[in-house]
PyMOL Python script that loads the backbone (N, CA, C, O; Angstrom):
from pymol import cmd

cmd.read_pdbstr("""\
ATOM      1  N   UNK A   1      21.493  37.990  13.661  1.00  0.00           N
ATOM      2  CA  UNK A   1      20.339  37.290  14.193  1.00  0.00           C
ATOM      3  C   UNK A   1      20.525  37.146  15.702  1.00  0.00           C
ATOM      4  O   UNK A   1      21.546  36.764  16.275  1.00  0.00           O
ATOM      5  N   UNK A   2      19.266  37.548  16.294  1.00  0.00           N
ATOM      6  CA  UNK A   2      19.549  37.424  18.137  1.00  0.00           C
ATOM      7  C   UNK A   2      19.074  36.303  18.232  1.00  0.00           C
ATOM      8  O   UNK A   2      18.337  35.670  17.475  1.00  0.00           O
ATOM      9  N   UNK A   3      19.729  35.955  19.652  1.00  0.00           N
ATOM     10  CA  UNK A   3      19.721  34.941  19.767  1.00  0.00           C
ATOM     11  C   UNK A   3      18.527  34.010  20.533  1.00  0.00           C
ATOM     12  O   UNK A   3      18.690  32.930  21.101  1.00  0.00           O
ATOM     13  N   UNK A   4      16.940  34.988  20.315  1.00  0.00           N
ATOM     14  CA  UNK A   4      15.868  34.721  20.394  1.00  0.00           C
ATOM     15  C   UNK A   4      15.911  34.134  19.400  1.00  0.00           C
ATOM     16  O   UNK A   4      16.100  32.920  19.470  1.00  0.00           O
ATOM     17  N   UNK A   5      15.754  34.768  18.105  1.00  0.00           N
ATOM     18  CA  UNK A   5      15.347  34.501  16.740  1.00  0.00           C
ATOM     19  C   UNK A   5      16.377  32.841  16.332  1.00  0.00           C
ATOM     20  O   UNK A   5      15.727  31.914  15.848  1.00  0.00           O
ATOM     21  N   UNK A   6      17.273  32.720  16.474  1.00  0.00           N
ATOM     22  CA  UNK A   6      18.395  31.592  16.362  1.00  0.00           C
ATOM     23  C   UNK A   6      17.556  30.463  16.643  1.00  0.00           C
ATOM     24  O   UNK A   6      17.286  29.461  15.981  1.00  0.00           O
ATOM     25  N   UNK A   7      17.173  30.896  17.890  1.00  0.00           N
ATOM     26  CA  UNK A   7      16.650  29.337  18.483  1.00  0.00           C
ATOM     27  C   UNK A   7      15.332  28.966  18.254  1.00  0.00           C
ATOM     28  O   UNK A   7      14.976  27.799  18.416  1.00  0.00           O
ATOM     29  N   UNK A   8      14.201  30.267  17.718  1.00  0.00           N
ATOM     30  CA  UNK A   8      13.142  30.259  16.714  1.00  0.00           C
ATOM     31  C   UNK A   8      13.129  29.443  15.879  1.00  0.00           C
ATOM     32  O   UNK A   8      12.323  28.514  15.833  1.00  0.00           O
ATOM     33  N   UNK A   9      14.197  29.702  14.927  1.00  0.00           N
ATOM     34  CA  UNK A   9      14.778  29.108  13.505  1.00  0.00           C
ATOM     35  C   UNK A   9      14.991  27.921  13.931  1.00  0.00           C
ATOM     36  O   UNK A   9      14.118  27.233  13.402  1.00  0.00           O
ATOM     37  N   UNK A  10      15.664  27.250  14.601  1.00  0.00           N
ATOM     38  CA  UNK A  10      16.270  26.563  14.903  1.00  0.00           C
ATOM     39  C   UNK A  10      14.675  25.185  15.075  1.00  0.00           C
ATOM     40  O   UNK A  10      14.290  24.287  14.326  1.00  0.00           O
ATOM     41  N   UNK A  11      14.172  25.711  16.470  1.00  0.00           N
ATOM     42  CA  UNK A  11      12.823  24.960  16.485  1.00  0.00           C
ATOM     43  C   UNK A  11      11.687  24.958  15.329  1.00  0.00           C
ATOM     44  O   UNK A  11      10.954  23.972  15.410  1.00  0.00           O
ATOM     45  N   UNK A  12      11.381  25.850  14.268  1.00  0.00           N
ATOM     46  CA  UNK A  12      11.231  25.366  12.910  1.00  0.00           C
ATOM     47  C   UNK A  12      11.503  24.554  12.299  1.00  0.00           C
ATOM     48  O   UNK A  12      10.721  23.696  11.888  1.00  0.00           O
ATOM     49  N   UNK A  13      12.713  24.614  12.076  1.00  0.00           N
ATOM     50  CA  UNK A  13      13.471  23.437  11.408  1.00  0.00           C
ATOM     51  C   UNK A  13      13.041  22.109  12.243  1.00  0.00           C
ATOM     52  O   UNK A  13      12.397  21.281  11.598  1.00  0.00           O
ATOM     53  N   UNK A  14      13.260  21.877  13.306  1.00  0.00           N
ATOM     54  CA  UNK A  14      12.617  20.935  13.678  1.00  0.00           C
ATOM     55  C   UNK A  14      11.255  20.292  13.482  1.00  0.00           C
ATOM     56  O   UNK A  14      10.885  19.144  13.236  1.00  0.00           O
ATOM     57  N   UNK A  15      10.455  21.820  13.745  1.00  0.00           N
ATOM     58  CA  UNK A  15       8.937  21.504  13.327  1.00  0.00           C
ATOM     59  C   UNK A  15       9.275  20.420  12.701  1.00  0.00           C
ATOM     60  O   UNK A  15       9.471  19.296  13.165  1.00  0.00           O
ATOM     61  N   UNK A  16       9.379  21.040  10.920  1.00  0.00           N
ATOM     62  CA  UNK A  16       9.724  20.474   9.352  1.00  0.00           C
ATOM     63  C   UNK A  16       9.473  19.413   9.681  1.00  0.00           C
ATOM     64  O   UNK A  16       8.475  18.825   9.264  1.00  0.00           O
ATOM     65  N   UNK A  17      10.576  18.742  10.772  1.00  0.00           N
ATOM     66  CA  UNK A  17      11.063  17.713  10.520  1.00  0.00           C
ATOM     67  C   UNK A  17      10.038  16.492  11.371  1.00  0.00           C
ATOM     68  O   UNK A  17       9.644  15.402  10.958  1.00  0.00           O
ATOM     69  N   UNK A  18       9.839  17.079  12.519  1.00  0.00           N
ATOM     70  CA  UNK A  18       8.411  16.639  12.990  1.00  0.00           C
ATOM     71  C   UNK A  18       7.280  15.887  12.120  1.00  0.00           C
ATOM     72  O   UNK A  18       6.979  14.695  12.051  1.00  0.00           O
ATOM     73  N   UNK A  19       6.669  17.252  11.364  1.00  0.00           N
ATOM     74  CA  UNK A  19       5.619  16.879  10.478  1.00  0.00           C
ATOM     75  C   UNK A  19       6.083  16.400   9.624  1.00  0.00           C
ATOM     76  O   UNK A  19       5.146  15.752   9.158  1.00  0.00           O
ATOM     77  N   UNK A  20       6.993  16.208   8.962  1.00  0.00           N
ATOM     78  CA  UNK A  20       7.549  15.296   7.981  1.00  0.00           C
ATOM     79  C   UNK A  20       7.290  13.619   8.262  1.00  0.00           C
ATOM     80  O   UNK A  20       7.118  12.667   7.500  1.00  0.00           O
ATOM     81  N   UNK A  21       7.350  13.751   9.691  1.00  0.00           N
ATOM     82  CA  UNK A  21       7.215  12.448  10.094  1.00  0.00           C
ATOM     83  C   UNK A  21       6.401  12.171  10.103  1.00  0.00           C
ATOM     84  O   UNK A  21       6.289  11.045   9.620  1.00  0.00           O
ATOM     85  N   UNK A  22       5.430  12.645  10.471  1.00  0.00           N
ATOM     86  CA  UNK A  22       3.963  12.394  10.860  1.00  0.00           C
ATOM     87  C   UNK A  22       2.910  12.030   9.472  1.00  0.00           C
ATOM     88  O   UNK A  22       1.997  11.205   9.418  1.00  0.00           O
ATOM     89  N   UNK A  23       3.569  13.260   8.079  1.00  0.00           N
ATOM     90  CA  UNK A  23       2.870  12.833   6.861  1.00  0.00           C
ATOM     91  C   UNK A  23       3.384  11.521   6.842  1.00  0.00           C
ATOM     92  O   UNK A  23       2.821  10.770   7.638  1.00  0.00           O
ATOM     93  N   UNK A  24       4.439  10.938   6.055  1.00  0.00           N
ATOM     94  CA  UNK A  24       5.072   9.362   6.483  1.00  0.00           C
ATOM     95  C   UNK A  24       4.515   8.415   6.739  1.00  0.00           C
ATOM     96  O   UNK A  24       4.359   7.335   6.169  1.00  0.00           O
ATOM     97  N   UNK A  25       4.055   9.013   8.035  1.00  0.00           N
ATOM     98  CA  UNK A  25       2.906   7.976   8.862  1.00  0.00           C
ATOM     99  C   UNK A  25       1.837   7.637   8.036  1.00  0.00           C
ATOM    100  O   UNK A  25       1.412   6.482   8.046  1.00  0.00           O
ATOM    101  N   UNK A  26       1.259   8.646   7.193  1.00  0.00           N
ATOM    102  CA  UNK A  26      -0.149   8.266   6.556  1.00  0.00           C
ATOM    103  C   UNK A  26       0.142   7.826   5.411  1.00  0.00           C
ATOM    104  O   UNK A  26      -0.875   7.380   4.880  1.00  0.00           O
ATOM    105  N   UNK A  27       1.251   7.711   4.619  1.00  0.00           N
ATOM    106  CA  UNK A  27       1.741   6.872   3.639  1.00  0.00           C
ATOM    107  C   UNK A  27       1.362   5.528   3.900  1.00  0.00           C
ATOM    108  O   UNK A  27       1.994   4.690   4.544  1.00  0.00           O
ATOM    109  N   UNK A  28       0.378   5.421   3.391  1.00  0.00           N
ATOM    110  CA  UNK A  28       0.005   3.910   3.159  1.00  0.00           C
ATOM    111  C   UNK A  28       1.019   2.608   2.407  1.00  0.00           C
ATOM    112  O   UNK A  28       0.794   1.399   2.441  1.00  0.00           O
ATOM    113  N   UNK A  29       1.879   3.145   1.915  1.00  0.00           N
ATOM    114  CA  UNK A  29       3.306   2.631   1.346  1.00  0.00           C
ATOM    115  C   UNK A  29       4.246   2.808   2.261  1.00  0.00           C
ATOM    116  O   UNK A  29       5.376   2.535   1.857  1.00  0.00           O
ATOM    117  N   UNK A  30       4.120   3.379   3.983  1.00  0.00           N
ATOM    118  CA  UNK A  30       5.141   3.830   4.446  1.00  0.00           C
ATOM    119  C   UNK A  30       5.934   1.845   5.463  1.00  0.00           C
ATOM    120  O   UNK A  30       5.396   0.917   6.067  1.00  0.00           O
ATOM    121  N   UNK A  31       7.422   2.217   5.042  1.00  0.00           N
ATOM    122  CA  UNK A  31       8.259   0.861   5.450  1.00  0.00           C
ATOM    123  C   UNK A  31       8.885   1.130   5.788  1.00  0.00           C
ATOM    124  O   UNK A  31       9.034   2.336   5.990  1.00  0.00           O
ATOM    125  N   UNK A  32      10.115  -0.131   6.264  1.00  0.00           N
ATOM    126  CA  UNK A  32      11.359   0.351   6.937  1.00  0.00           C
ATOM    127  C   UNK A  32      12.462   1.231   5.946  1.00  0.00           C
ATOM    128  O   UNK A  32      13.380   1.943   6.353  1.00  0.00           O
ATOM    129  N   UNK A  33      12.093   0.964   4.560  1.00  0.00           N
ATOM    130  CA  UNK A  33      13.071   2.012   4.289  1.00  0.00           C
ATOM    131  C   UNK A  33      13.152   3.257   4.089  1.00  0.00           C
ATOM    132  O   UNK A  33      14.237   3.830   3.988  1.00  0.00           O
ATOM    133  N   UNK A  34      11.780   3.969   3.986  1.00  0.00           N
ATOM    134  CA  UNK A  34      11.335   5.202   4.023  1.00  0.00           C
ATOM    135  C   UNK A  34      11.823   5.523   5.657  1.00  0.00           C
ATOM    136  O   UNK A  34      12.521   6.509   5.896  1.00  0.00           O
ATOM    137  N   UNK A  35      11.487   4.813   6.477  1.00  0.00           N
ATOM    138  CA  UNK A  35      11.681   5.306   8.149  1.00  0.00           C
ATOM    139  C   UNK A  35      13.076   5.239   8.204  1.00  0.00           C
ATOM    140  O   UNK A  35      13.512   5.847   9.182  1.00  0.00           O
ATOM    141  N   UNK A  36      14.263   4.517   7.234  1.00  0.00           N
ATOM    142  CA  UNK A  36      15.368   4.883   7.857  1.00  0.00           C
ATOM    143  C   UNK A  36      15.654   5.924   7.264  1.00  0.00           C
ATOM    144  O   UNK A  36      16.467   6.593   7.902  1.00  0.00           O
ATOM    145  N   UNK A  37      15.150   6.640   5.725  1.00  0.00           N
ATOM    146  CA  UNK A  37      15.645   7.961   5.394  1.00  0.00           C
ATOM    147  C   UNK A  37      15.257   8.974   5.921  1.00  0.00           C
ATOM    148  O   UNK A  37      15.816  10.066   6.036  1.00  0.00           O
ATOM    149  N   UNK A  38      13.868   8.478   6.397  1.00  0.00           N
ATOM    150  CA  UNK A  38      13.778   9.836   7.536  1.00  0.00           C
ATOM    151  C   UNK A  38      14.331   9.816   8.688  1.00  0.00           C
ATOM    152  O   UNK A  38      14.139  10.806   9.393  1.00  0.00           O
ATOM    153  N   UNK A  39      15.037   8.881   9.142  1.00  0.00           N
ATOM    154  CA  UNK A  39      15.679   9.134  10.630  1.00  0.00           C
ATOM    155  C   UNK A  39      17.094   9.313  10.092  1.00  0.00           C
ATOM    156  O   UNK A  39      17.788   9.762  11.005  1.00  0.00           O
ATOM    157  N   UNK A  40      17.590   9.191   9.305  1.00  0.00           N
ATOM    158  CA  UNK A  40      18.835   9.827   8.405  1.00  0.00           C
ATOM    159  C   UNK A  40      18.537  11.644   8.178  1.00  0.00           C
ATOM    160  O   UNK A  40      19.294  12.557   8.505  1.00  0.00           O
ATOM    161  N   UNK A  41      17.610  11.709   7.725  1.00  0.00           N
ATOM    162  CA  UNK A  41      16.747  13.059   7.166  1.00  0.00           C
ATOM    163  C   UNK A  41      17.385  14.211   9.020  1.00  0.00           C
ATOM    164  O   UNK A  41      18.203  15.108   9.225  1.00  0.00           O
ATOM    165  N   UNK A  42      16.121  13.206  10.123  1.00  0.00           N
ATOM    166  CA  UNK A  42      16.213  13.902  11.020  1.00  0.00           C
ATOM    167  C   UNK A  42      17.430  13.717  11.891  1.00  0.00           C
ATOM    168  O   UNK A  42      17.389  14.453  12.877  1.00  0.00           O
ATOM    169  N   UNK A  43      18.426  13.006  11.826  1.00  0.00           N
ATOM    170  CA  UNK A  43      19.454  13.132  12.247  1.00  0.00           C
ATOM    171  C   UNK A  43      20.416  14.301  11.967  1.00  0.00           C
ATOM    172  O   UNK A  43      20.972  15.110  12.710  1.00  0.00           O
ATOM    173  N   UNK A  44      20.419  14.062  10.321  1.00  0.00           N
ATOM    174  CA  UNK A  44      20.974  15.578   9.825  1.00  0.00           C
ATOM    175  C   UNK A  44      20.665  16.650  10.511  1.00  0.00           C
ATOM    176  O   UNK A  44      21.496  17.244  11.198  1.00  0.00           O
ATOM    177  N   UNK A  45      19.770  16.912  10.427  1.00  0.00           N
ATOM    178  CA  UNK A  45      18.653  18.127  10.674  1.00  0.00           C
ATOM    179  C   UNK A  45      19.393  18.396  11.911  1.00  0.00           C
ATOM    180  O   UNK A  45      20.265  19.265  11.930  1.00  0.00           O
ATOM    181  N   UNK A  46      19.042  17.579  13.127  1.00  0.00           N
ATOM    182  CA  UNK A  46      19.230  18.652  14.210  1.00  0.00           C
ATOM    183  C   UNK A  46      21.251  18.450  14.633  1.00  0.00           C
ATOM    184  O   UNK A  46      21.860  18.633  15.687  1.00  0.00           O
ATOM    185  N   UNK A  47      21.657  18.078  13.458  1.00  0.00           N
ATOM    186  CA  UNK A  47      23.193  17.990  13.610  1.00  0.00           C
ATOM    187  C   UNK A  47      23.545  19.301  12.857  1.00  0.00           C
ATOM    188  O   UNK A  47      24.630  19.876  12.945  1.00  0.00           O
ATOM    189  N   UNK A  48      22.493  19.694  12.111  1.00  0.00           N
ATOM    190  CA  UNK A  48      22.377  21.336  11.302  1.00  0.00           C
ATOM    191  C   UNK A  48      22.318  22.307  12.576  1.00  0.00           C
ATOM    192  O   UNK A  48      23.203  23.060  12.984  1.00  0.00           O
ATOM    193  N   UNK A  49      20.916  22.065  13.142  1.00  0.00           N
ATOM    194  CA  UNK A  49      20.313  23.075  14.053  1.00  0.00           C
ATOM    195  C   UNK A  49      21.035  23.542  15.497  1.00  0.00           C
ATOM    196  O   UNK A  49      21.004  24.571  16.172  1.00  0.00           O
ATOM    197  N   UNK A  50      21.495  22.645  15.575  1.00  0.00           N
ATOM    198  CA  UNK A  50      21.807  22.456  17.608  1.00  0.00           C
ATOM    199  C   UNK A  50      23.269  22.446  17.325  1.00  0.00           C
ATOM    200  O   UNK A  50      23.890  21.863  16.436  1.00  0.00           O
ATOM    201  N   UNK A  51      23.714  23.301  18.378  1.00  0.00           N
ATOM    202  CA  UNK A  51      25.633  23.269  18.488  1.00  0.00           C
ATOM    203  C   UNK A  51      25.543  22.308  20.032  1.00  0.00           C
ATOM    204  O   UNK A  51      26.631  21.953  20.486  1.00  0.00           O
ATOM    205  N   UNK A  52      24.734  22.052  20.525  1.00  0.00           N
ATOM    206  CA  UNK A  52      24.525  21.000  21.713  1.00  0.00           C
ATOM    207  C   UNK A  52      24.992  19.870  21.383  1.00  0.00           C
ATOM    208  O   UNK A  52      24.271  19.084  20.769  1.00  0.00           O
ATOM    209  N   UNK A  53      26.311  19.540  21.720  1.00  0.00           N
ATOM    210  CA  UNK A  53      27.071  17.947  21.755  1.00  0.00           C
ATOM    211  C   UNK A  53      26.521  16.930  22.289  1.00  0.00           C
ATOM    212  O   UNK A  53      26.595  15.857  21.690  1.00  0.00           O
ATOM    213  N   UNK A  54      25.866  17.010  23.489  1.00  0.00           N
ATOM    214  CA  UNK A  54      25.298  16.168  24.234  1.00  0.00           C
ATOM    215  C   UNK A  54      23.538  15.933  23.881  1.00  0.00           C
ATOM    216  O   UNK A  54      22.920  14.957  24.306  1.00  0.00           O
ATOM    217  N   UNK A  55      23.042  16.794  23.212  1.00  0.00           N
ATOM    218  CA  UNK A  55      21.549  16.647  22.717  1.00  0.00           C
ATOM    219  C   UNK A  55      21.888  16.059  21.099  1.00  0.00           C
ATOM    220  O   UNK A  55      20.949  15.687  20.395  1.00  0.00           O
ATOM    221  N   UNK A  56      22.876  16.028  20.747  1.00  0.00           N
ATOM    222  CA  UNK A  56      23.010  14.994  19.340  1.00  0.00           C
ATOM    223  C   UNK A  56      23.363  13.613  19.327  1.00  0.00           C
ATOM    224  O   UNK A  56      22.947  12.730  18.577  1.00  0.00           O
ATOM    225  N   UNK A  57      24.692  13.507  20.830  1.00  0.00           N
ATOM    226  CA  UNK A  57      24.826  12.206  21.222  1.00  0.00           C
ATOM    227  C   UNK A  57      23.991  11.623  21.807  1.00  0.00           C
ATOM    228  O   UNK A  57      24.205  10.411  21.838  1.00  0.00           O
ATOM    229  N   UNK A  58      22.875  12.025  22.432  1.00  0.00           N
ATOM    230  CA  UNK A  58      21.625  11.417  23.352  1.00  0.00           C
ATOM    231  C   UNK A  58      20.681  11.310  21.755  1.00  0.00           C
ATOM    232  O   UNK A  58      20.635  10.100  21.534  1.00  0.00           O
ATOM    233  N   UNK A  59      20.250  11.741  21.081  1.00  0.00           N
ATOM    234  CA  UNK A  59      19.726  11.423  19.841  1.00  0.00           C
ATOM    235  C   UNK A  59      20.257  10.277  19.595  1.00  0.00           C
ATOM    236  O   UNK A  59      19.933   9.187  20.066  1.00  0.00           O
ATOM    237  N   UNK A  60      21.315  10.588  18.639  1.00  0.00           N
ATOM    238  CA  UNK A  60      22.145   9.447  18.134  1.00  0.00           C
ATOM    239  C   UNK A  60      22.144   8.445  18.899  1.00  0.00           C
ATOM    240  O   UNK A  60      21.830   7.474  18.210  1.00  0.00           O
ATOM    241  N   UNK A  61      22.343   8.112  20.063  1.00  0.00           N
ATOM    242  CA  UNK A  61      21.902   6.962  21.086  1.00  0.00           C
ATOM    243  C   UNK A  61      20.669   6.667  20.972  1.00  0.00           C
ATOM    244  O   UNK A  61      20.455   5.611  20.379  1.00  0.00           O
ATOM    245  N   UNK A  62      19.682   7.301  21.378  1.00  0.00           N
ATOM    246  CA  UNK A  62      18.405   6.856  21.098  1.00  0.00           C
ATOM    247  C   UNK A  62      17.815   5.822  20.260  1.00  0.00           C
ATOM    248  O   UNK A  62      17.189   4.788  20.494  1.00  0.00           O
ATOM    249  N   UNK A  63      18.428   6.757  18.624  1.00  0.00           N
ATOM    250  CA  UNK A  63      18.310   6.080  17.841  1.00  0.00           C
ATOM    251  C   UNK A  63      19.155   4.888  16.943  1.00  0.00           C
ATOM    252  O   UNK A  63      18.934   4.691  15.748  1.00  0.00           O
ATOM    253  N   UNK A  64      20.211   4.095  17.789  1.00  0.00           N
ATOM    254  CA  UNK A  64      20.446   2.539  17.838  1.00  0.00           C
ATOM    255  C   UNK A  64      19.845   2.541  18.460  1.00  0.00           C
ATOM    256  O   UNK A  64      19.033   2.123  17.634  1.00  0.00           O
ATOM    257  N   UNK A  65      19.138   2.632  19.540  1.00  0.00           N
ATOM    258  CA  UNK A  65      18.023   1.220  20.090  1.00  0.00           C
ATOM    259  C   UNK A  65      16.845   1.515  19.284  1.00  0.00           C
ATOM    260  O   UNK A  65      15.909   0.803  19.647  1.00  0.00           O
ATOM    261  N   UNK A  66      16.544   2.284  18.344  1.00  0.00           N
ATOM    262  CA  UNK A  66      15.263   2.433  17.595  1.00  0.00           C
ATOM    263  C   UNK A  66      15.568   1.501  16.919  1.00  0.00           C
ATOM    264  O   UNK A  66      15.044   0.433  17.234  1.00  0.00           O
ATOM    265  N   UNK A  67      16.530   1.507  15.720  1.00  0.00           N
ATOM    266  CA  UNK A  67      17.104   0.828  14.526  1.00  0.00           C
ATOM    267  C   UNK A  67      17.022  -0.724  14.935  1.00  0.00           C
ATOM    268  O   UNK A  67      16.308  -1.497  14.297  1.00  0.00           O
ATOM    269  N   UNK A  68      17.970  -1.231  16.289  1.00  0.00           N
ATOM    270  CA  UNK A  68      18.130  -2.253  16.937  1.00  0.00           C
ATOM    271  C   UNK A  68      16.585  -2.969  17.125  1.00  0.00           C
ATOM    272  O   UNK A  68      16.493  -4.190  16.997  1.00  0.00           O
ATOM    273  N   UNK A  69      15.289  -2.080  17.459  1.00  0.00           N
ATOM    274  CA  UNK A  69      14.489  -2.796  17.987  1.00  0.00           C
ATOM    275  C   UNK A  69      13.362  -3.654  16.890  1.00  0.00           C
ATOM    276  O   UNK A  69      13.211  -3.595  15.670  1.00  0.00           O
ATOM    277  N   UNK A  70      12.883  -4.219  17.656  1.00  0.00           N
ATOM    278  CA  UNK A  70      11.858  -4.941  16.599  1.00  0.00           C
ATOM    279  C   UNK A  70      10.238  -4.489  16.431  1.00  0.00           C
ATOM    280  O   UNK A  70       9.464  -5.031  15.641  1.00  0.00           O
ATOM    281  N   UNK A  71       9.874  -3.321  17.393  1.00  0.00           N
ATOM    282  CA  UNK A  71       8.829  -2.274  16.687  1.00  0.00           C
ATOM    283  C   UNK A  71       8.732  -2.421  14.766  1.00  0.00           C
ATOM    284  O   UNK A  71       9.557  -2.709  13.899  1.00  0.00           O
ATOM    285  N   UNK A  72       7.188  -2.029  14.760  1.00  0.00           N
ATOM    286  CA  UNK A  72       7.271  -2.009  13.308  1.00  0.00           C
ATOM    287  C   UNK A  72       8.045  -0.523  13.237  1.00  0.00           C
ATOM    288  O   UNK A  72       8.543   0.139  14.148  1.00  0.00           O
ATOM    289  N   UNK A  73       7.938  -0.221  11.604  1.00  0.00           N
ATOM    290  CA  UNK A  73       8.389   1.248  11.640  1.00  0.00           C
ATOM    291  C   UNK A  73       7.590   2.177  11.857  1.00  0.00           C
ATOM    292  O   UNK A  73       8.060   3.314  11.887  1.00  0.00           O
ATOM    293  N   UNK A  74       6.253   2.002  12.059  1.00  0.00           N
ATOM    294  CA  UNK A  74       5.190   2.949  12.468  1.00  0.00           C
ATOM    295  C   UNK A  74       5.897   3.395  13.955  1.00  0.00           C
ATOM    296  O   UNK A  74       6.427   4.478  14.200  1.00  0.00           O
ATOM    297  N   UNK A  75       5.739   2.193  14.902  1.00  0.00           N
ATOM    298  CA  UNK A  75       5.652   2.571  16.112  1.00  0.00           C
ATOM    299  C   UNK A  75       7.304   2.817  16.357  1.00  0.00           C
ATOM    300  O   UNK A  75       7.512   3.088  17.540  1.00  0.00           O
ATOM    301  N   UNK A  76       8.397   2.794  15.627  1.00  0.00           N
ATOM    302  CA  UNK A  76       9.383   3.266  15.240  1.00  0.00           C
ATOM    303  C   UNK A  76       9.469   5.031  15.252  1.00  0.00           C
ATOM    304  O   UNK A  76       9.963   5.908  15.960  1.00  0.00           O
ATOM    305  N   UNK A  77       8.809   4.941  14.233  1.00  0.00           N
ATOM    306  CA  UNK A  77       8.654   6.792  13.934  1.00  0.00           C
ATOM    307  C   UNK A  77       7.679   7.582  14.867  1.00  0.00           C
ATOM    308  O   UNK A  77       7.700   8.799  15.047  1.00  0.00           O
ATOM    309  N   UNK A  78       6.975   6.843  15.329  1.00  0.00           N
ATOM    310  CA  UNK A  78       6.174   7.643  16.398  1.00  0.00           C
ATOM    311  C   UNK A  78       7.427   8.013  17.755  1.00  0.00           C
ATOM    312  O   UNK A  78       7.563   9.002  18.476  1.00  0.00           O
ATOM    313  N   UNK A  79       8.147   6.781  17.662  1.00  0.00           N
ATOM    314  CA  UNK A  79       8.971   7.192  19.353  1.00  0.00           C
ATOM    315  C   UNK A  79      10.078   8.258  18.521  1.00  0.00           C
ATOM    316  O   UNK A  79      10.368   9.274  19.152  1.00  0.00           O
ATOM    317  N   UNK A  80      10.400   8.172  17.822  1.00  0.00           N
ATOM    318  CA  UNK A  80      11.496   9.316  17.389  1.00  0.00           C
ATOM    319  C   UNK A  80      10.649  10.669  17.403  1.00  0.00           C
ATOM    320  O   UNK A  80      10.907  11.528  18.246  1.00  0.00           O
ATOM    321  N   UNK A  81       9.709  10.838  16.530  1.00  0.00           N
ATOM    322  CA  UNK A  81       8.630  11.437  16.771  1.00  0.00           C
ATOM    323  C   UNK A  81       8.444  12.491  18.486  1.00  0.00           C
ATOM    324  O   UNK A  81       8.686  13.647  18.833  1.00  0.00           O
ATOM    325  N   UNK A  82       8.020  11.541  18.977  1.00  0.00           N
ATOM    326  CA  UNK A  82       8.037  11.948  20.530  1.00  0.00           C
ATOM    327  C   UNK A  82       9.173  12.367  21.353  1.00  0.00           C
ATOM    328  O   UNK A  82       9.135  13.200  22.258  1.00  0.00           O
ATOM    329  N   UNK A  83      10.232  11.676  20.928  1.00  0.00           N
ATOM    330  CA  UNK A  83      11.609  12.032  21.231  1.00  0.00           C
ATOM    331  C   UNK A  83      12.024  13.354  20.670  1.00  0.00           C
ATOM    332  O   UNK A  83      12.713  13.945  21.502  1.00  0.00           O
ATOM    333  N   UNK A  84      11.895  13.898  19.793  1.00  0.00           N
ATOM    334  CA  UNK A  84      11.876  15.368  18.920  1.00  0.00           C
ATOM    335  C   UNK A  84      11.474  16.317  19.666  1.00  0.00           C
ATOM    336  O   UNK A  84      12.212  17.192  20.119  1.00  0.00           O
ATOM    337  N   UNK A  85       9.710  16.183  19.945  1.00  0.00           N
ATOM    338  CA  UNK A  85       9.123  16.881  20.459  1.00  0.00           C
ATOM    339  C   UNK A  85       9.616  17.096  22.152  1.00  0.00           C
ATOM    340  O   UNK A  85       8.855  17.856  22.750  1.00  0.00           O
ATOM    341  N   UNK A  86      10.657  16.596  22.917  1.00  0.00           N
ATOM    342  CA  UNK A  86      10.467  16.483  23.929  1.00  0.00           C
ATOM    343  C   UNK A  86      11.708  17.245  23.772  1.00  0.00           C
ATOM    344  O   UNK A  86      11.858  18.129  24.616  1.00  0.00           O
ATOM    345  N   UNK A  87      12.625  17.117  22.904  1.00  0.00           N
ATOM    346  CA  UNK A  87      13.914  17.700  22.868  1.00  0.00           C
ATOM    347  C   UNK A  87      13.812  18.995  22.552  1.00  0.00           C
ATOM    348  O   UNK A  87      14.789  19.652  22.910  1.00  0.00           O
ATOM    349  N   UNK A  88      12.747  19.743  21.864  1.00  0.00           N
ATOM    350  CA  UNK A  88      12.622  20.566  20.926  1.00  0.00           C
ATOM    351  C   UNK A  88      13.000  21.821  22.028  1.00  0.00           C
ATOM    352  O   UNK A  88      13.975  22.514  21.736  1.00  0.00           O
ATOM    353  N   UNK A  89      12.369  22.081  23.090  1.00  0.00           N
ATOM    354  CA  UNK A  89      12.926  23.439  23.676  1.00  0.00           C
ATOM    355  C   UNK A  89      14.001  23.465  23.951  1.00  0.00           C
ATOM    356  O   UNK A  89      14.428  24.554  24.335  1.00  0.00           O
ATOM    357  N   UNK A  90      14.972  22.274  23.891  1.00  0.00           N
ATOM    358  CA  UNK A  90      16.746  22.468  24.162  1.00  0.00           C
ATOM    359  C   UNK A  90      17.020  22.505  24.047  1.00  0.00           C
ATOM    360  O   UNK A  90      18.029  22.696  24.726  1.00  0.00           O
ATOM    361  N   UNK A  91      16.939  22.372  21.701  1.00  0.00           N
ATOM    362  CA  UNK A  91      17.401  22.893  20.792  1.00  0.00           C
ATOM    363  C   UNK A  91      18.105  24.297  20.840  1.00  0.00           C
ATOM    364  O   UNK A  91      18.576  24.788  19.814  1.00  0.00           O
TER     365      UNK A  91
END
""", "prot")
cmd.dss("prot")
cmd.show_as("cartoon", "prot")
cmd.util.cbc("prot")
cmd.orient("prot")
């Protein structure tokens, strides 16, 4: 696999994980404990995707002050959400 295609794959997988979030959102049942398996979910994920040390520890940072804050989990998953998307070409 070249290493166009790698980082293709790679930002897919992210997609996934993106829109994963976003259905979530329209879960009318959606709470804090669904939002922490998906930020468990997307933590995995780009600890799968990315050999970038420093784009997993800046994640992983991120998200204690998500966990830490007092946002509902909507506006929770939207900033992880946005945080994804912003990371996604450095994947």
């Amino acid at each position: 696999m070249s290493r166009k295609e790698r980082r293709l794959s790679m930002n897919n997988e992210m997609i996934t994980v993106i829109q994963d979030g976003i259905n979530l959102m329209k879960n009318p049942y959606f709470d804090d404990n669904m939002f922490l398996a998906w930020l468990d979910y997307s933590r995995k994920m780009l600890n799968l995707v990315s050999k970038n040390a420093m784009i997993k520890y800046q994640y992983t940072t991120f998200l204690m002050s998500i966990i830490n804050s007092q946002d509902t989990a909507n506006v929770k998953l939207q900033k992880c959400i946005d945080y994804l998307i912003n990371i996604a070409p450095l994947i």
